[in-house]
Residue, then its C-alpha position, 0 to 999 in steps of 0.5 A: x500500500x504506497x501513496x499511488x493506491x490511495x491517490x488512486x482509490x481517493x481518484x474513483x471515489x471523487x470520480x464515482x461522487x462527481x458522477x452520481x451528482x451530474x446524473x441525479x441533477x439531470x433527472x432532477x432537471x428533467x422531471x422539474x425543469x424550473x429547478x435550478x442547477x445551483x439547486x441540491x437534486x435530491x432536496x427533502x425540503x422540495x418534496x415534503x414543504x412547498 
C-alpha cells in the first residue's frame, strides 16, 4: 500500500461522487425543469414543504 493506491482509490471515489451528482441533477432537471442547477437534486425540503 504506497501513496499511488490511495491517490488512486481517493481518484474513483471523487470520480464515482462527481458522477452520481451530474446524473441525479439531470433527472432532477428533467422531471422539474424550473429547478435550478445551483439547486441540491435530491432536496427533502422540495418534496415534503412547498
Amino acid at each position: 500500500m504506497g501513496k499511488r493506491s490511495i491517490l488512486s482509490a481517493v481518484l474513483i471515489a471523487l470520480g464515482t461522487i462527481l458522477l452520481t451528482l451530474l446524473t441525479a441533477t439531470g433527472a432532477a432537471i428533467k422531471r422539474d425543469p424550473m429547478q435550478l442547477p445551483g439547486q441540491m437534486p435530491l432536496n427533502p425540503a422540495r418534496d415534503f414543504g412547498h
